[in-house]
N, C-alpha and C positions, 0 to 999 in steps of 0.2 A: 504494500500500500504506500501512498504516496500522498505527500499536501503540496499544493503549485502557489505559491501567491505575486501579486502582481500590484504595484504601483507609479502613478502618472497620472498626467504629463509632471516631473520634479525638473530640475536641475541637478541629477546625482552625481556621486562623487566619482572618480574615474575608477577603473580597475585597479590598476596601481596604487589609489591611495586603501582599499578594499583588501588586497594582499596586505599594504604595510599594517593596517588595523586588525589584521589576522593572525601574522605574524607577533606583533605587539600581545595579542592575548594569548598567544602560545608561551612567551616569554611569563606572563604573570602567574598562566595557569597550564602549564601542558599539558595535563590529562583530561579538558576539556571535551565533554563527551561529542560538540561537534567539531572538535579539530582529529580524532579518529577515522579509521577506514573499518568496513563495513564486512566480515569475510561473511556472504550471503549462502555458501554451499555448508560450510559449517557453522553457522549462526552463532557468527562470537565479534568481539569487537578489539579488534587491534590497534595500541597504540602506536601512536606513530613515533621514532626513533629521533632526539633533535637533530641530527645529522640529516635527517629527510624532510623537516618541518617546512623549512622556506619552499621546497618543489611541491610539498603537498598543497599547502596555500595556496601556488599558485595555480594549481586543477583545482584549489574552489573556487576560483571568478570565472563565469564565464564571462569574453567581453564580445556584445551585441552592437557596440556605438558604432559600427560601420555597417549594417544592416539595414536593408529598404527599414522605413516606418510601417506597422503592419498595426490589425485591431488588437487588443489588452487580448482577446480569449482566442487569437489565431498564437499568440506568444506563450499563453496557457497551455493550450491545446498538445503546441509543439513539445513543451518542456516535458509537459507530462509520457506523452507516448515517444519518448527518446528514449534509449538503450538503457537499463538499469545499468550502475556501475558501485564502483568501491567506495562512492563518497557517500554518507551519509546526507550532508547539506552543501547544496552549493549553490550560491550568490551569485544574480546574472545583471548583470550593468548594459543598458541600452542608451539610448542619445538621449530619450528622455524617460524612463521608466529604470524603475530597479523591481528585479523580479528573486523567487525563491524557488528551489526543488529542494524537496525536503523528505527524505525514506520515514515512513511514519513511525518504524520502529526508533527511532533519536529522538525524535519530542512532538508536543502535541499543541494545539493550538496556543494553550497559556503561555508555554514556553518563547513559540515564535513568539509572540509580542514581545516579549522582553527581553529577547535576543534580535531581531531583525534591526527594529528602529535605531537601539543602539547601538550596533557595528554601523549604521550607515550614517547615523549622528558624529559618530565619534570619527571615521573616514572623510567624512566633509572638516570637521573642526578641526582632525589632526590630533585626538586625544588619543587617551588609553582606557579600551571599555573594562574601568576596574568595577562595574556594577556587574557586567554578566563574570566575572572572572569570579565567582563566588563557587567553592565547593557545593558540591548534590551532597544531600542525606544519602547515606549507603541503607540498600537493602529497605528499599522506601515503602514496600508492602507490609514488607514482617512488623514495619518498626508501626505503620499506620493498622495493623492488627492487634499489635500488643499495645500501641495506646489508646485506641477504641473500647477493646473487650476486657483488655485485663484489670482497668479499674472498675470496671462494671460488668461482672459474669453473666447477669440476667439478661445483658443486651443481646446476647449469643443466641436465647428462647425469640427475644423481641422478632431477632432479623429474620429467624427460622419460620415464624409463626406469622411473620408479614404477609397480606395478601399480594401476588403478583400474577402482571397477565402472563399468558406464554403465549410466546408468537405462533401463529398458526400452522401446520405440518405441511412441507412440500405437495402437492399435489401430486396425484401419480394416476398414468395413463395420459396425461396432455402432448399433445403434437410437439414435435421436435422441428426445431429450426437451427438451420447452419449458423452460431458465433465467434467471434471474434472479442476480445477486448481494447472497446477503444474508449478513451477516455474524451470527454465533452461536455464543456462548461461553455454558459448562457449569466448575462449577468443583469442587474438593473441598478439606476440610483434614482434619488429621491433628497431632495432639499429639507429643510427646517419645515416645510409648507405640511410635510406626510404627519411629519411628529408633533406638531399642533392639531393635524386632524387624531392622532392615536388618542392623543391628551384627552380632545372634548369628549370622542367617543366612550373613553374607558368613563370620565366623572360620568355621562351620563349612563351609559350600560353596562359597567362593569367596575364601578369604583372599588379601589382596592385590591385589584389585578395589576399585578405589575406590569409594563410597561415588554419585556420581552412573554410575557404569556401571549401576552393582545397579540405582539407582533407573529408568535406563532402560529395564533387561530389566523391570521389576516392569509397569511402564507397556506397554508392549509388549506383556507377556502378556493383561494385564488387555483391551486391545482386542479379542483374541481370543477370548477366554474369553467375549464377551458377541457375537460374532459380525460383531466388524468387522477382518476380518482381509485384510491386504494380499494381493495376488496375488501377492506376489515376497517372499520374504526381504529384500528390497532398503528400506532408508528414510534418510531424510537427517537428520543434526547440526551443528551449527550452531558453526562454530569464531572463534576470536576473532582476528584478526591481527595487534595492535598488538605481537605481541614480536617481530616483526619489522622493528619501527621502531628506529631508533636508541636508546640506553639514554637515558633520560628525558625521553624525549619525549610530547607532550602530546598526545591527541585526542580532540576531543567528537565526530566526523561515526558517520558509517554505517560500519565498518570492520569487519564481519564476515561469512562466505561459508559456504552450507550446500552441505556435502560428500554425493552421496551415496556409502551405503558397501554392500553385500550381503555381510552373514554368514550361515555357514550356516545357525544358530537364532537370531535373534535375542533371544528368551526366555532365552539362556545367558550371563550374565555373563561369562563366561571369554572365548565367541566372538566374543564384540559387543564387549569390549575390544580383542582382537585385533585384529580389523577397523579399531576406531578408530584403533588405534595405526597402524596397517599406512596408512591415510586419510592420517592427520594428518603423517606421516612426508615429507621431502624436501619439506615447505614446499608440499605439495598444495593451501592454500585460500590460500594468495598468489595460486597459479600462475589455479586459477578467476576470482578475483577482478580478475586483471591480462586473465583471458580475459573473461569478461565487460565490464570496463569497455572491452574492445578493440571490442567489435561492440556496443556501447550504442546508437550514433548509429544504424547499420544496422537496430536491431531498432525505435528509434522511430521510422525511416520508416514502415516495413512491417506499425509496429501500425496495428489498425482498432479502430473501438469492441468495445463488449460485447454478443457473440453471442445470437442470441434461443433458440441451440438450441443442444447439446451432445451428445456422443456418451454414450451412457447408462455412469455407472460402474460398472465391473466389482466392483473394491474398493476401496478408501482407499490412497491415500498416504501414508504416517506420515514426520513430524518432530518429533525431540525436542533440545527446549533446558531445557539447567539454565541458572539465572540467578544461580546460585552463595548463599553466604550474606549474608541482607541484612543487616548489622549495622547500616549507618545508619539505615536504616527504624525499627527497633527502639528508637531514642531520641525518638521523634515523640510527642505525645501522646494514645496509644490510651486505649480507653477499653471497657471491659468485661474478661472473663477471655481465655485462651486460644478456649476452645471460640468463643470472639463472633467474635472476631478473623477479618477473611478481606482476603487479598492476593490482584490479581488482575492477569494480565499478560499479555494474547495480541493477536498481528499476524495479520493477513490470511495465509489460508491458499495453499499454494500452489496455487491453480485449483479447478476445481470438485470433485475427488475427492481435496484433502488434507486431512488433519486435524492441528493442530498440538496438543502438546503441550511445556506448559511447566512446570517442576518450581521453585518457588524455596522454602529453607528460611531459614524467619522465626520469631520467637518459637519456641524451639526443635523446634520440629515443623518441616512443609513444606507449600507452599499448592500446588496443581495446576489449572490452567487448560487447557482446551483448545476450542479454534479453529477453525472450521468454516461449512462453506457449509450453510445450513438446508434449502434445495433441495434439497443432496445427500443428508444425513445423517438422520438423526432424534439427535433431540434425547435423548430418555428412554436410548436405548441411549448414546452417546457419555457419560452421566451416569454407569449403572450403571457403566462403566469404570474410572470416577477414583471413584466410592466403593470399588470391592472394593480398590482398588489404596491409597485412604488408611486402610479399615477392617480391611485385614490382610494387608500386603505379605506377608509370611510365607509365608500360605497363596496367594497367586497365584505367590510363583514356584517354591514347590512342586509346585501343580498344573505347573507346566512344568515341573520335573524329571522328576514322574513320567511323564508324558508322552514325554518322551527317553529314558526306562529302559527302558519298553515299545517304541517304536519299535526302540531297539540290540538287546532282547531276539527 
């Protein structure tokens, strides 16, 4: 799995200053989990040797500044379906955009943020990123197990005895069609204008819903409304784990677990908070995540390559991740107005019939990205989705209310 990101139009800093700021944090930290190489046939992670540090550095920039000008998701698009290699993370500098390829096993969205902005902060200014040069918590699961449970034994019953949905069983017997994996992202923005309409909507029909629920019922609707509508109520969010670590404790890795959840509308801010909460509750994405890493080694025996056929999809699987507010990003040196401005953030979809959805609010508006198999989906329709949803939240999650009036009527 993979995460692509993408940002512009900026003035970013050249390649060369991108190695020197890489470099520089090799010097403060070298065991930096993204200054490592990735050995993918035995799944271990190799430090790099100082004698190798400056070559390695410089296979992490790629430099794009002499390349036609092309759209942000033809730049996405390419990174993503290019050759897997040894680097974990690696930094792409264009004329005017700075982009990211990122192997999803190194880190996870929290991470990049507080890695990305700052290498390219500190490359423009000429600093030394002594903020990311911070040691990780070793052994960040055990230690978020043993501070979760072990001061509170009875939580162990809570987590066990939590209700949870299960996602629904593969279908069997459906038609087979030739695929391939190909990775494709569709993106929208949306001004300060969206998030004053979220505002009124929630005071008036959902006060006290946070402000990322609204926006995932908006999204939600919005798939439906243009006719990609899941088979189940059922779809997955993407929760973050670290406050289950120790208090102040550090980590750049991978540490977050997509829950799913099945409310009964998920178009309803109210229901699809409930659900979250009702998910999120008794430490439910520790408990996946400690489940998961338990049968890792079992499932990589047992993987095979990538199938030439698939069972034909019924409908989409939807996940949605907010990426929260980016304030770092925001001091970087962009460059045109709001409307130019586009942020872009999507990982590999869950299998051939998922579609992700990522919401992050920057420059006081919000950017929407989402994520998808090309084979599966069409392209134009997964688009029309994230425009209605950036060109008039408002009226998409109304079409869903009215829609719930006349059903209850």
């Amino acid at each position: 799995m993979r995460t692509v990101g993408y940002m512009g139009p900026m003035t970013p800093p050249g390649p060369a200053q991108v190695r020197s700021t890489l470099v520089r944090l090799a010097a403060l930290y070298p065991g930096h989990r993204i200054l490592r190489r990735l050995d993918q046939q035995n799944v271990r992670w190799i430090t790099v040797p100082a004698s190798e540090i400056a070559a390695h550095c410089e296979r992490m920039v790629v430099d794009l500044t002499g390349d036609p000008s092309t759209t942000p998701e033809t730049v996405v698009d390419g990174l993503y379906n290019s050759p897997p290699s040894d680097l974990p993370v690696q930094f792409i500098i264009g004329a005017d955009f700075c982009a990211l390829l990122v192997n999803h096993a190194c880190v996870d969205g929290l991470t990049i943020n507080a890695i990305w902005p700052e290498i390219i902060r500190c490359a423009v200014a000429g600093e030394d990123p002594v903020t990311v040069a911070v040691p990780s918590i070793r052994a960040p699961l055990l230690r978020a197990l043993d501070n979760y449970y072990r001061r509170s034994p009875k939580r162990v019953l809570a987590t066990l005895r939590a209700p949870h949905s299960v996602p629904p069983a593969e279908a069997v017997g459906r038609p087979t069609v030739a695929w391939q994996p190909e990775f494709a992202v569709v993106s929208a923005s949306a001004g300060p204008a969206a998030l004053e309409q979220i505002r009124k909507w929630r005071l008036e029909h959902a006060r006290g819903i946070t402000r990322t629920v609204v926006l995932f019922a908006a999204a939600r609707a919005a798939l439906e409304q243009v006719g990609l509508t899941a088979a189940t109520p059922g779809l997955y969010v993407i929760g973050d784990i670290r406050k289950f670590l120790p208090t102040g404790a550090r980590l750049d890795g991978n540490f977050a677990s997509a829950v799913y959840i099945a409310p009964d509308d998920p178009t309803d801010p109210v229901v699809l908070n409930g659900a979250i909460d009702q998910a999120f509750s008794a430490a439910r994405p520790l408990a996946t995540m400690a489940l998961v890493a338990a049968t890792a080694s079992r499932r990589r025996r047992k993987a095979g390559g990538v199938p030439g056929r698939i069972a034909r999809a019924a409908a989409p699987v939807h996940s949605l991740v907010h990426t929260g507010r980016l304030k770092p990003y925001e001091k970087l040196p962009w460059a045109g107005d709001r409307a130019q401005r586009r942020y872009i953030i999507g990982s590999t979809p869950g299998g051939p019939e998922g579609i992700s959805v990522f919401i992050s609010e920057i420059h006081g508006g919000i950017d929407v990205t989402a994520t998808f198999h090309a084979t599966t989906f069409d392209r134009d329709a997964v688009a029309r989705a994230l425009e209605l949803m950036c060109k008039d939240p408002a009226a998409v999650l109304d079409a869903g209310r009215a829609r719930r009036e006349r059903l209850a009527a």
